[in-house]
Residue, then its C-alpha position, 0 to 999 in steps of 0.5 A: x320295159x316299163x308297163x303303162x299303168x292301167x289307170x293312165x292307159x284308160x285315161x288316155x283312151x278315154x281322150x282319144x274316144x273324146x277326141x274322135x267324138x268332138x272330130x265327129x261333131x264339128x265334121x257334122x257341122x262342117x257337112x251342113x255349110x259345106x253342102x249348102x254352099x254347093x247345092x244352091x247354085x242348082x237351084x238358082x233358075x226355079x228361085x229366079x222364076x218364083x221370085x219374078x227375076x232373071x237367072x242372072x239377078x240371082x247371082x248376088x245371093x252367091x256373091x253376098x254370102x261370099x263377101x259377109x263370110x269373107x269380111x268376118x273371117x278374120x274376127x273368128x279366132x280372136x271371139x273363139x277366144x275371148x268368148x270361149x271356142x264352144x260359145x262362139x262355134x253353138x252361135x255359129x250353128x244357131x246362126x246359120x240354122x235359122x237363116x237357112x229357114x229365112x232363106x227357104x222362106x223367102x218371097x222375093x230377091x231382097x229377103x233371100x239376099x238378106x238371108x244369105x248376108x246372115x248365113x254368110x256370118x254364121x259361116x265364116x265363124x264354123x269353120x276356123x272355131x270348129x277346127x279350134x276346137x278340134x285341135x285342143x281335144x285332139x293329142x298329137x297321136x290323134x290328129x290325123x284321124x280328128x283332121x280326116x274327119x272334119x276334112x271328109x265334108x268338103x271332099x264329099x259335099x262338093x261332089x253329092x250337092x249339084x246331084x242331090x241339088x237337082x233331085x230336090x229342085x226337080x221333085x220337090x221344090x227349091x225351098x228345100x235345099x235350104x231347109x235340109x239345113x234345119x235338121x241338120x242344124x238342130x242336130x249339130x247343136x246338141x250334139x256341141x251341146x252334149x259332147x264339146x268341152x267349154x274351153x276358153x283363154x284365160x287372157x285375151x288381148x283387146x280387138x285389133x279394130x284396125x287390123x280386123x279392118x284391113x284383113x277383112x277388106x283384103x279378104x273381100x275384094x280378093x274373093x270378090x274379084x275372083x268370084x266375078x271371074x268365076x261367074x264372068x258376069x263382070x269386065x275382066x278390068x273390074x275383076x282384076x282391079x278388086x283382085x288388085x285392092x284384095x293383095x293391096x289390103x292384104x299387104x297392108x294388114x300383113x305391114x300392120x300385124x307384123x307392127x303391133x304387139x296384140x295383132x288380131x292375126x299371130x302371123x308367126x305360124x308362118x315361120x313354121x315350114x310345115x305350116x307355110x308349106x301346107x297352107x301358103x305356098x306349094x298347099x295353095x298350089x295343091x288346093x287350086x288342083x283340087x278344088x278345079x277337079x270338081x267344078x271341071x267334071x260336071x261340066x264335062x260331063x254335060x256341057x261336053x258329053x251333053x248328060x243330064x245332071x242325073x246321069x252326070x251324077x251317077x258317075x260322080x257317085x265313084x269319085x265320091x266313093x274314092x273320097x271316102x274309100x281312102x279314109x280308112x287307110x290314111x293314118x296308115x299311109x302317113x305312119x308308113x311313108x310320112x307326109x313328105x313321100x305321101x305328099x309328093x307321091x300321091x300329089x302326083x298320081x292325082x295329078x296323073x289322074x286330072x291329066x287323064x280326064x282329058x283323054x275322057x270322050x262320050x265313047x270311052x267305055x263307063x268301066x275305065x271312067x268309073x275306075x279312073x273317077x273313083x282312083x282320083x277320089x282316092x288320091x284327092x282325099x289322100x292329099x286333102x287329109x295330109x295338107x290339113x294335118x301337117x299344117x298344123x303338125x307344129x303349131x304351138x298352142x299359143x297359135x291355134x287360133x290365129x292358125x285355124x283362121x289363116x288356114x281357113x282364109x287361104x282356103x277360101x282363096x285356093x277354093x275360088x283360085x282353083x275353080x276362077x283356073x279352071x274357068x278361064x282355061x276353058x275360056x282360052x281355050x274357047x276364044x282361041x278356037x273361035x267357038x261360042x260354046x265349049x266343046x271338048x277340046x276345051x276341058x282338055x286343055x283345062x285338065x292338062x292346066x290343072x294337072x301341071x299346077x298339081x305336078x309342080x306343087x307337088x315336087x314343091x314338097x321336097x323340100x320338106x325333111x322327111x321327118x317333116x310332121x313326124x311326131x303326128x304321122x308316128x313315121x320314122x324316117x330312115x337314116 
């Protein structure tokens, strides 16, 4: 055998260390948008009241943050690149930062939702530069570990911001959880400052404007119209005709992409199996399941349990604890079953794990429910983390940014998809009993919906190979 020299191993773990610190700093970022986007909707009846305005008029601080991060989305790959990635990511931070405080100072409706439009840019920039950024520190060896950690936010966030939103709405005072955003912010941007490598392309082409144009409009009418569904404050007939201009627009811009020869988005990661696997077809899937889950459980627990939103965040408590449990297994797992077994496997025991929320009622004994919560979080976290890795597992680096930023859009698309399922399951089921309120029968027919959209896009991932992203998960298939 040939021994490593020394000076060449401690170069490679010295990289490794970096990668895992810059990992470290953008999940911190990540952490701050994520939180906010779910902690504010608890806040939402105190705003109305301090702002003299229906809970109802509230909404549209929702829906225009939507709508401004879905517009700039796409743009974010191409300024990661002509700017530099840790430029644009500090602009990113700083943005968000600052109107998180106009949020939180606002005194009425029109200077919140201008507050929210700007924070919505700062948004939609975050996420697909910071996992940019991630990608070009991380080795191939350490990417399961980088992607584990920028991943854990959105798996954490969602399940600790409607708890600790209502804390600090009912003991403190809405402002606050929009000005938590402010530490946090500062934080984060010293640390990009101290630890992220200035990192840029040497040659970048000219804005596709149009393409930007298109795919921004594409992306807006399509969250636009699923967000409508979610909330339900608009006919199902406007809902579906924004739906229908998103898929039209993105069918347009997809027509123009595959056209030019500089397009804003490469649209070649998509002939990559591991890619269109993970975030197209059986991932959107997988997402939709996962993103349900934890708009279903709250309110089961106390529109169909009649619990507080205190008590329904004690049981919460275990599926985040299962969301982080899972964490320190993961790069193991993949190195032993690889993502073909994981993704197949784990995709159904979460599965199993949603279709057994609908047996939950106001009787079953907290013990199962505890256990039940925190094995789902196992699996949720499991699947989240291995979708997130494999998608990129072969990217070249010539497409990282035009990957990060579909990535980030199908992502967005499957967050609302899952919880605009999960709505409308409930709503069904409602209409076809004739009840004016849900009850619980209700939530178990949305949970046996959600679990079979999970069964079925996880048998989607057998027809990957079983080497399939193996140069990162270090698996070896067996012959």
């Amino acid at each position: 055998m040939t021994a490593v020299p020394a000076t060449e191993q401690s170069s490679e773990e010295s990289f490794g260390r970096q990668s895992r610190i810059v990992a470290f700093v953008v999940a911190v970022s990540f952490f701050m948008q994520v939180l906010d986007g779910t902690i504010v909707t608890t806040s939402l009846p105190q705003m109305a009241s301090s702002f003299g305005v229906e809970p109802v008029s509230m909404s549209i601080g929702i829906t225009v943050y939507l709508l401004t991060m879905s517009a700039f989305v796409p743009l974010a790959g191409w300024l990661g690149d002509r700017y530099g990635a840790r430029r644009v990511f500090l602009s990113s931070i700083a943005i968000f930062t600052v109107a998180s405080l106009f949020c939180g100072l606002s005194g009425n409706l029109v200077e919140f939702v201008v507050a929210r439009a700007v924070q919505g840019i700062g948004s939609a920039l975050m996420t697909p530069v910071g996992r940019i950024i991630v990608l070009r520190n991380a080795r191939k060896a350490d990417l399961v570990h980088a992607m584990s950690l920028i991943t854990w936010p959105a798996l954490t966030a969602p399940v600790i911001g409607p708890v600790l939103g209502s804390f600090i709405t009912t003991y403190f005072s809405w402002h606050w959880n929009f000005l938590i955003n402010i530490p946090i912010g500062i934080v984060g941007l010293g640390l990009v400052l101290r630890f992220v490598p200035d990192q840029r392309e040497e040659k970048v082409a000219r804005l596709d404007f149009v393409g930007f144009l298109q795919s921004a409009a594409g992306l807006t009418f399509l969250l636009a119209g699923l967000e409508f569904v979610v909330q339900g404050t608009t006919g199902l007939l406007a809902s579906a005709g924004l739906i229908a201009a998103g898929i039209v627009f993105s069918a347009i811009a997809t027509r123009h992409f595959m056209r030019v020869d500089a397009p804003l988005l490469d649209l070649s990661a998509f002939r990559i199996q591991t890619f269109a696997m993970a975030t197209l077809s059986a991932g959107t899937a997988s997402r939709v399941a996962i993103n349900a889950t934890p708009f279903l459980l709250p309110l089961l627990f106390q529109v169909g349990f009649g619990l507080n939103a205190i008590s329904a965040g004690t049981y919460l408590l275990f599926y985040f604890a299962g969301n982080l449990g899972m964490k320190a297994i993961t790069t193991p797992m993949l190195k032993v079953f690889g993502f073909r077994s994981v993704l197949v496997i784990n995709g159904l025991i979460s599965s199993a794990c949603i279709a057994a929320f609908a047996l939950l009622a106001p009787t079953t004994p907290d013990l199962v429910t505890y256990v039940l919560l925190f094995v789902a979080g196992l699996s949720r976290s499991m699947n989240f983390t291995a979708l997130n890795t494999l998608a990129f597992a072969d990217i070249h680096a010539a497409q990282r940014s035009s990957a990060s930023t579909l990535s980030s859009m199908l992502q967005q698309v499957s967050l609302l998809l899952g919880v605009a399922v999960g709505a409308a399951m409930l709503n069904i089921s409602r209409t076809i009993h004739g009840a004016e309120t849900l009850s619980p029968i209700d939530f178990h027919w949305a949970f046996l919906a959600v679990s079979a959209i999970g069964v079925v896009s996880s048998l989607r991932f057998l027809s990957l190979p079983h080497d399939a992203g193996a140069e990162v998960s270090q698996h070896r298939a067996r012959g």
